[in-house]
KOLMI-349434 format. One record per residue (C-alpha): x, y, z. Coordinates in steps of 0.1 Angstrom, whole numbers, padded with zeros to 4 digits, always signed. Layout:
BEGIN
XYZ/...
***
This chain:
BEGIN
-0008-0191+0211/+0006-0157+0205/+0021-0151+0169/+0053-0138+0186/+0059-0177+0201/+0059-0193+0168/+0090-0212+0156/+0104-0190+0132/+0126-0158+0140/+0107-0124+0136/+0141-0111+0116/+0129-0136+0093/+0101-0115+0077/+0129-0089+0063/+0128-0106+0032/+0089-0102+0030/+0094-0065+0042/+0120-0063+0013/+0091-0073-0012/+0069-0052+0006/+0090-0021-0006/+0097-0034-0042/+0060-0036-0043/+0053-0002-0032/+0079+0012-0053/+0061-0007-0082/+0028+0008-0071/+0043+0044-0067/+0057+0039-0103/+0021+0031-0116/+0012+0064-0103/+0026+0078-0138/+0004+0052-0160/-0030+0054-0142/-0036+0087-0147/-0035+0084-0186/-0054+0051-0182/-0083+0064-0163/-0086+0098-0183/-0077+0119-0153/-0074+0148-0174/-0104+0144-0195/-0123+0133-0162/-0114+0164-0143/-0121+0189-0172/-0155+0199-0153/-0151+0201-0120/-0140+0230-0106/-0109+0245-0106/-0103+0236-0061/-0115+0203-0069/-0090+0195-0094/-0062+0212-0076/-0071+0195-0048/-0073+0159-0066/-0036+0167-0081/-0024+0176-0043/-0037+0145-0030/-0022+0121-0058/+0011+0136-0054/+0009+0134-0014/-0002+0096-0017/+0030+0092-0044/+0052+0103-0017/+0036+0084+0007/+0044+0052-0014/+0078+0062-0018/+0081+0070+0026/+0069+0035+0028/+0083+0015+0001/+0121+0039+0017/+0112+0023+0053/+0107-0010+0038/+0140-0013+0020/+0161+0008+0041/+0152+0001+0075/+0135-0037+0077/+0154-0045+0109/+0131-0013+0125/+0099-0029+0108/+0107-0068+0125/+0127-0054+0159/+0102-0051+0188/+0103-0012+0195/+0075+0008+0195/+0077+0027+0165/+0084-0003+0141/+0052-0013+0154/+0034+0015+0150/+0045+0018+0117/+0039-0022+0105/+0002-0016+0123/-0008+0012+0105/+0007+0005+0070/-0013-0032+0073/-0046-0010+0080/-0032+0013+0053/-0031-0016+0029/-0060-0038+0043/-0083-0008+0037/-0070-0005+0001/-0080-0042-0001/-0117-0036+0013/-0127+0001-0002/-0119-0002-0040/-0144-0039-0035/-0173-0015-0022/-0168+0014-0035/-0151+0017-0072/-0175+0016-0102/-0182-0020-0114/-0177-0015-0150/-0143+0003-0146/-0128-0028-0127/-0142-0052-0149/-0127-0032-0184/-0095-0029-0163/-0095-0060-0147/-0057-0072-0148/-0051-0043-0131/-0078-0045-0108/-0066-0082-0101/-0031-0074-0096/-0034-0044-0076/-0059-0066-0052/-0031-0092-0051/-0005-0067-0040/-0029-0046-0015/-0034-0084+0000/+0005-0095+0004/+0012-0056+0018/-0016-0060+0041/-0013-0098+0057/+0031-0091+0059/+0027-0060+0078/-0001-0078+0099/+0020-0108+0105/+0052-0084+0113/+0026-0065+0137/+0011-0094+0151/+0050-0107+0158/+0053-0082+0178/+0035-0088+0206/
***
């Protein structure tokens, strides 16, 4: 049975796409703690001069990617849950956005960071998981 036939309403995930921003937003904000947490500064001090610009460019640009999708989430939830092609787009690629934020930092982060940062580590997981499975859902309504 197709997601979309289920009994409940797909205008009934706007609340969940509401969270969905208010969680972004929170993980945009942490943006201006992790860096201080993780030593950016003191981390970066060897590499190269390109390689730190271009780690500063990128941790900006993925800020204001937050912030474009936390904006879409609060401002335009109807778009996200309607059945048009871009809101689909858009809740398809932000749950492989998110799912792949779920999967990578498991394989690939250093061990011994997670675990000395771990209520961090747990709550980010959490988030990454709700973001991932609510644009899923809203993807999968879709159809």
């Amino acid at each position: 049975m197709a997601l979309s036939k289920w009994s409940f309403h797909i205008y009934s995930l706007v609340p969940w796409i509401y969270l969905a921003g208010v969680i972004q937003l929170i993980i945009a904000g942490a943006n201006f703690i992790i860096p201080k947490n993780l030593d950016y500064e003191g981390n970066l001090k060897n590499v190269s001069p390109i390689v730190r610009q271009v780690f500063s460019i990128h941790s900006v640009h993925i800020f204001w990617t937050l912030l474009a999708f936390a904006s879409i989430c609060l401002f335009y939830p109807n778009d996200l849950t309607s059945p048009n092609p871009l809101g689909k787009f858009l809740t398809g690629w932000m749950s492989l956005f998110w799912g792949a934020r779920v999967v990578i930092p498991r394989l690939y982060y250093d061990r011994e960071t997670k675990r000395l940062n771990r209520l961090g580590d747990v709550g980010f997981t959490l988030a990454f998981v709700y973001l991932a499975v609510v644009f899923a859902i809203t993807f999968l309504a879709q159809t």
